[in-house]
Structures are given as structure tokens and as C-alpha cells.
N, C-alpha and C positions, 0 to 999 in steps of 0.2 A: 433571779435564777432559783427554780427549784432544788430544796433539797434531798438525801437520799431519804432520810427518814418522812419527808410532805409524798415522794412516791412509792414507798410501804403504804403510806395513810391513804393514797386514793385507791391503791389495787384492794388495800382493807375493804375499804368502802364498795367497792366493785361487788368486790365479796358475800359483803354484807348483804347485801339490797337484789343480788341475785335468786332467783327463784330457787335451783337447784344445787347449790354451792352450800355447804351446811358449817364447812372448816376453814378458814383460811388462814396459812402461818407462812413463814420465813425462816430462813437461814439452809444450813448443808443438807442435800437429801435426805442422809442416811438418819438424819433427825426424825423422820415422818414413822420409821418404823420404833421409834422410841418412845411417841407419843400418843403411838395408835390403840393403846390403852388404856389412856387417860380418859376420866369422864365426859369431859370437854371437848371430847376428839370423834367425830362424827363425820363419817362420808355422808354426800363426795365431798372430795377435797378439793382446794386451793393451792398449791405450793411453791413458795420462790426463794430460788437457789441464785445467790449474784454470781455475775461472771466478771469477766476486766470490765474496768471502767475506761475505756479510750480516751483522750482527750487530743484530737487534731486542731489544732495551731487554737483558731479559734470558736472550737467545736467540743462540747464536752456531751459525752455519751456515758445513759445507764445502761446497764444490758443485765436480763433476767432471764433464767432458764426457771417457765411456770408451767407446772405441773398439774393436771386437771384426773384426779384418780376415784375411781366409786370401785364399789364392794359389787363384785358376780354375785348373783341368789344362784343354790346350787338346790337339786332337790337330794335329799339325803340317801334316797334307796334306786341311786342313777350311778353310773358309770359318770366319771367329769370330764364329760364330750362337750363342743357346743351345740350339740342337740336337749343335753339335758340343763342348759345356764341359759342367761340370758344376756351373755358375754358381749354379743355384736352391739346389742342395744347398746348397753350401758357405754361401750366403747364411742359407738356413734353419738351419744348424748353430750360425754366430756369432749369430742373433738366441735359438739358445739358452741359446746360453753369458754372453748378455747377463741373460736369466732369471733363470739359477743366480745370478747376482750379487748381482740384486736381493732373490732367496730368499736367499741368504748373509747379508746384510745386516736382511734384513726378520725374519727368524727368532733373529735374532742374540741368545744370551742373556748371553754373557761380557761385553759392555758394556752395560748395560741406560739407562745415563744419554745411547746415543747411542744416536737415531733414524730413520730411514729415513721419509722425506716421502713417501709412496704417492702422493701425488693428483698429476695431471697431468705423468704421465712419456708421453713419446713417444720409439717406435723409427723414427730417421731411419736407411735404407737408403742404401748409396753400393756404386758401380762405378767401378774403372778410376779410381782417386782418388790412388792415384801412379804410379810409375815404373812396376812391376810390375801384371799383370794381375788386379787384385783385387777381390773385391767382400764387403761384411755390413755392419756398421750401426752406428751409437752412440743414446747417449741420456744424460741429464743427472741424474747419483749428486749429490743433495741429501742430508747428513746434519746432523742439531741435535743440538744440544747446552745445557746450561744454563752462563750463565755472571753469576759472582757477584760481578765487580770489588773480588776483594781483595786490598786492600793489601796484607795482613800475607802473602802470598804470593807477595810480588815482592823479586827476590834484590839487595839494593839495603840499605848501611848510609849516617847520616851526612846523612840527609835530613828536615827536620825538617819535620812537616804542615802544612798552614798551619792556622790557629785555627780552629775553628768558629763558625758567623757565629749568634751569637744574636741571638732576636726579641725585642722589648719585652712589655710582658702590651699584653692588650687591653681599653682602657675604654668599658663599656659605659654611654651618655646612653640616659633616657627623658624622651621631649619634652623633650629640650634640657637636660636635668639627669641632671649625673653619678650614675649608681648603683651601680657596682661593679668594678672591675677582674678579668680572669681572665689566670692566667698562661700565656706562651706553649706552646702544646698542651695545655692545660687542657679543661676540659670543664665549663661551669656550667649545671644544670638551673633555672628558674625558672618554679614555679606562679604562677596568677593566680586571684585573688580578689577575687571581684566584692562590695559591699556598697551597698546603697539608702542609709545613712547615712552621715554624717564618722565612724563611730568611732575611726578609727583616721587618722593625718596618709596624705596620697595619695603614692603610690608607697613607703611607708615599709613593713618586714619584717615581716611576724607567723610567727613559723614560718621555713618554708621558702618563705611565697607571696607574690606582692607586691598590696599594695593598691591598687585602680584603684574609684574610687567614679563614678559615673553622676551628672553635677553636675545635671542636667532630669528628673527622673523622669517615666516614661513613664505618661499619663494617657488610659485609654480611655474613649471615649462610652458612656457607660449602652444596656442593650439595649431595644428597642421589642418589643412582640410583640401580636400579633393573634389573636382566637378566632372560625373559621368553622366555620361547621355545614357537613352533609352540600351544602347547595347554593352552598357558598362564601359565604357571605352573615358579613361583617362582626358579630359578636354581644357584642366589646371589645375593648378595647386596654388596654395599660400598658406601664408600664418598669420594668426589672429593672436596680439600680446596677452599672457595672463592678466583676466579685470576686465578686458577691453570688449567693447561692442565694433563690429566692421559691415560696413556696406560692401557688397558685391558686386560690382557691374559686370553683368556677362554681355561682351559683344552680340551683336547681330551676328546670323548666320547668311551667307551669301549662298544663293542656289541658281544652279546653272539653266537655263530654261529651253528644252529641245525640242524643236519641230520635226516629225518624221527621219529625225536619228541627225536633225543639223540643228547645229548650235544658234536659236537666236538673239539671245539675251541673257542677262542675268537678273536676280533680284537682291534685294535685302530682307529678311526675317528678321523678325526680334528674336533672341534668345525663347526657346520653349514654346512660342506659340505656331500656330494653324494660319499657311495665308492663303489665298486662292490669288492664282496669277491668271489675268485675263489676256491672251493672245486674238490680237487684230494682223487679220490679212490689210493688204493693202499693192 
């Protein structure tokens, strides 16, 4: 894990080895216009102001508000319009040098366990924000990190841990009777086993599954069934037991057979079928 003072030292370095960057420092804003005096102190600048340090469960975050600032050239016997500076530029310059930052960073392969938060960065523009005629921009350097609270890497002898708080097992009741204890972070799988009989005492082990018998076995009503012909017409009933399979024998149908409106015979049908009845003179 990086520390805060190793990422002062690589934006330094950023700093440094930057073409147009000539300053770079650290600590609260209002610092930059105290120092802009000093011999040492030469635009453009570099500037980082900390913000909260986040730390989510196990994520720890730096976050920097950096500041990219150069000096307007004004011309001396001008009104201070931006016709007569070269404001836009310079502006445009430090919002690229804010870029390069973010590409330093985002591209970064030598620390790969530290991250650069892409999402919802904005570049605030400023003018004429201290002492000196200046203007370009900052924006808010969020970097993560993993962090893995360990003890064993904390420089510290003479300290003795406090104990580890164990848990009881856990006992498991079915319907109000104790059936098995599991130890604490255990893991107990239990099948169920259905049986229509007592064979076995209820809730008691066979195997791996526990016993659970049905004390009312379930009794269905016998089936009714009805036989209609092609006109719907009612031709019997019965019941078939619940469970049960039943054969159906449907009688033959008897048809009366007429010759020119006089009766001279009958037939037999089977049930449902098609006959053809042949009549012989004689």
C-alpha cells in the first residue's frame, strides 16, 4: 500500500519532468498566494490541496484537489480585456496540463494496485484568484487503493490481542423438539422424507434424511363419468375408485332395419362404429 507522502512524491515527480510546470507544492490553497513571492516560486504552477480521505470497508481512497495556474502577460498601455492578454491560451494550456495528469495516472502501470476513479471528474476554470494576474483550472485527483487491516504490519511490540469472541453451536428444535446441534460456522445439510406409514419414530434419522410421516392421509372422492353420444345425450354413468384404472365395455347398439317404411330386421353395432347392412330380396 501506498503511502500519502510516496503520492506527494510521484505528482512531485510528474511536476518535475513536465515541460511546462515550473512549481510544484502542496498543502491549503490560500498557501499559493504566500508563496508567490518567494524566489523559488515560478509559474506555472502545480498545486495540491488534500481533501477527505475515504476509506470503504476495504477500499482506501486519496483525493486531491490540483490546481494548474500560469501568469496572464498583459501589455501595459491596454485596457485588461482579453483582447489585450493572453488569457484563453494560458487557460487552455493549464487545462492541458491537467489532462497529462490524469493520463499519467490513468495509464500508470508501475503501481497497478493504485487506481485512478475516471468517473465524474470535472474541470473548474479560475481567474484573477490571487495576488497575481492568473488564470487555469483544477479538478479533484481521486485515487484507491486496497486495504487489508493488518495487524501483523503494524510496527508496534508488547501488545497483546484481545481474545477472539467465540460463538456457541447452534441447536436446532423441530416442532418444539431438540434435534441436533451444529457447530458455530458449521454447515448442516438435512434431507426430508416423506412416508404414508409410522415405519419409522417421526422426526427420527434414517440415513442422512429425517422422518416426517403425514398423521391424515389424504382421501380422494371416487371419479363419476358420463357416456354421451354424438347428440350429447346421457347413454351411462359410473365411478371409477380414487387410484384405480377401469375398463368400459359399451354395449352394442341394436338398429332396426326398414324396407320401404316395413320393418325387416334388426342388427347388432358395436358401440361407436360404422356398419353397412346388406338387404337381400328373396
Amino acid at each position: 500500500m501506498l503511502s500519502y507522502n510516496k503520492i506527494i512524491q510521484l505528482n512531485r515527480d510528474f511536476a518535475n519532468n513536465h515541460w511546462q510546470i515550473k512549481t510544484f507544492g502542496n498543502g491549503a490553497a490560500y498557501n499559493i498566494v504566500l508563496h508567490d513571492k518567494e524566489d523559488w516560486f515560478t509559474y506555472p504552477l502545480m498545486w495540491m490541496e488534500d481533501l477527505p480521505f475515504p476509506l470503504n470497508d476495504k477500499e482506501f481512497q486519496f483525493s486531491f484537489r490540483v490546481y494548474f495556474i500560469a501568469q496572464v502577460a498583459q501589455l501595459e498601455d491596454q485596457e485588461t480585456d482579453l483582447d489585450s492578454t493572453n488569457e484563453n491560451e494560458v487557460k487552455s494550456d493549464m487545462i492541458q496540463c491537467a489532462q497529462d495528469l490524469l493520463s499519467f495516472w490513468g495509464q500508470d502501470s508501475d503501481y497497478s494496485n493504485l487506481v485512478l476513479i475516471k468517473s465524474g471528474i470535472v474541470f473548474n476554470t479560475i481567474t484573477d484568484k490571487f495576488s497575481d494576474r492568473v488564470t487555469g483550472c483544477y479538478i479533484d485527483l481521486k485515487l484507491k487503493q486496497g486495504f487489508t487491516y493488518n495487524k501483523c504490519a503494524i510496527p508496534m511490540t508488547g501488545v497483546t490481542p484481545p481474545p477472539s469472541v467465540t460463538c456457541q453451536d447452534a441447536t436446532i428444535n423441530i416442532n418444539g423438539t431438540a434435534f441436533t446441534t451444529v457447530a458455530s460456522g458449521g454447515l448442516l445439510n438435512i434431507g426430508v422424507e416423506y412416508q404414508t406409514s409410522v415405519l419409522n419414530p417421526i422426526h427420527s434419522i434414517v440415513g442422512d434424511n429425517i422422518i416426517i410421516v403425514d398423521p391424515v392421509p389424504i382421501v380422494c372422492d371416487d371419479a363419476t363419468y358420463n357416456l354421451l353420444n354424438s347428440l350429447a345425450q346421457n347413454k351411462g354413468t359410473g365411478t371409477i375408485p380414487s387410484g384405480s384404472t377401469e375398463s368400459i365395455n359399451l354395449s352394442d347398439s341394436v338398429v332396426d332395419v326398414y324396407l320401404d317404411g316395413v320393418l325387416v330386421g334388426t342388427a347388432s353395432v358395436p358401440y361407436g362404429n360404422n356398419e353397412t347392412i346388406n338387404v337381400t330380396f328373396s
